[in-house]
C-alpha positions as CSV (number, residue, x, y, z in Angstrom):
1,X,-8.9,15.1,-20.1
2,X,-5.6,16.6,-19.0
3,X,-4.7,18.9,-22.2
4,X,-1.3,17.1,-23.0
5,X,-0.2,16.9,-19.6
6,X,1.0,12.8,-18.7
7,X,0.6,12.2,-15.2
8,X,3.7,9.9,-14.7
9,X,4.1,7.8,-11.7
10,X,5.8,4.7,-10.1
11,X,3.5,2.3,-8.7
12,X,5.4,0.1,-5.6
13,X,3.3,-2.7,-4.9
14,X,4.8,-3.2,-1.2
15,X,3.8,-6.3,1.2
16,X,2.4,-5.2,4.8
17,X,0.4,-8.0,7.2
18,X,0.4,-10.5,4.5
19,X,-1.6,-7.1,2.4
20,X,-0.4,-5.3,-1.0
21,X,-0.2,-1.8,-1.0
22,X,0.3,-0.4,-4.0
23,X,2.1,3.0,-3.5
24,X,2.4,5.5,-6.1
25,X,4.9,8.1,-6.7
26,X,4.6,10.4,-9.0
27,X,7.1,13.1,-11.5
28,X,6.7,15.9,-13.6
29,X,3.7,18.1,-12.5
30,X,2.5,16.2,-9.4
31,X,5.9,15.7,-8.2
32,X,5.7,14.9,-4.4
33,X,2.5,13.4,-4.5
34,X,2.3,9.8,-3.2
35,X,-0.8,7.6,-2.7
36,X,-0.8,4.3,-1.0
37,X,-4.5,2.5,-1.8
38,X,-4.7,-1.5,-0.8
39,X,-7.8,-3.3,-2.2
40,X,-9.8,-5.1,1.1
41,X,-11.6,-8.5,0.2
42,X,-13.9,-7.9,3.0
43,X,-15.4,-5.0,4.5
44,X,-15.0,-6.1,8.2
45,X,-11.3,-6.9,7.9
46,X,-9.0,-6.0,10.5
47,X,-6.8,-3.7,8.6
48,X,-3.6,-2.8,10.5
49,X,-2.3,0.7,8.8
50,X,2.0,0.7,8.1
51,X,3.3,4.0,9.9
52,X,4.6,5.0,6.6
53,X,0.8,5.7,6.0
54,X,-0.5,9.4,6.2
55,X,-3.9,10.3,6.5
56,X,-6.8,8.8,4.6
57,X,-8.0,11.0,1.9
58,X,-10.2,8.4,0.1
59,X,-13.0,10.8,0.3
60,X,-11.6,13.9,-0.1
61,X,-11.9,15.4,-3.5
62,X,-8.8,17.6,-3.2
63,X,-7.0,14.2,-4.3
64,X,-9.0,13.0,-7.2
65,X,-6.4,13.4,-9.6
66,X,-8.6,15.7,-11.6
67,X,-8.5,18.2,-8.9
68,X,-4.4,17.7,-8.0
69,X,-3.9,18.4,-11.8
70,X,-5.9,21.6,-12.0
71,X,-3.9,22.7,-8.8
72,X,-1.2,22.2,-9.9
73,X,-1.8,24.2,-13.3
74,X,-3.3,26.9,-11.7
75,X,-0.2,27.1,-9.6
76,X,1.6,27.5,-12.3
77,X,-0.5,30.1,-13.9
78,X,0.2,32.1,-11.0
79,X,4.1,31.7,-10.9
80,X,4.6,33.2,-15.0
């Protein structure tokens, strides 16, 4: 799927409102990406976002990490 290229992270699992987020922060070719996801129990809770949250971007395919790695390449492709 991703030609030899490891996508390393760090996954933070960090306590917010009695919630786990897990954050994670990853290296090498999508350094400076960070994603924080949490995992609801029900769909009706009351979900209180940390400000350390950015935007949502569940549904935005730009950040499928698919479509982050072929940025990313193609980025570089267009640097050499």
């Amino acid at each position: 799927m991703c030609d030899g290229n490891v996508l390393n992270k760090v996954r933070h699992f960090v306590i917010h409102k009695d919630l786990t987020w897990e954050v994670d922060v990853y290296d090498d070719i999508l350094k400076g990406v960070v994603l924080a996801e949490i995992e609801l129990t029900q769909p009706d809770h009351d979900l209180q976002i940390p400000d350390w949250v950015g935007a949502e971007v569940t549904d935005d395919p730009r950040y499928r990490k698919i479509n982050m790695l072929a940025e990313r390449l193609a980025n570089r492709r267009l640097l050499k």
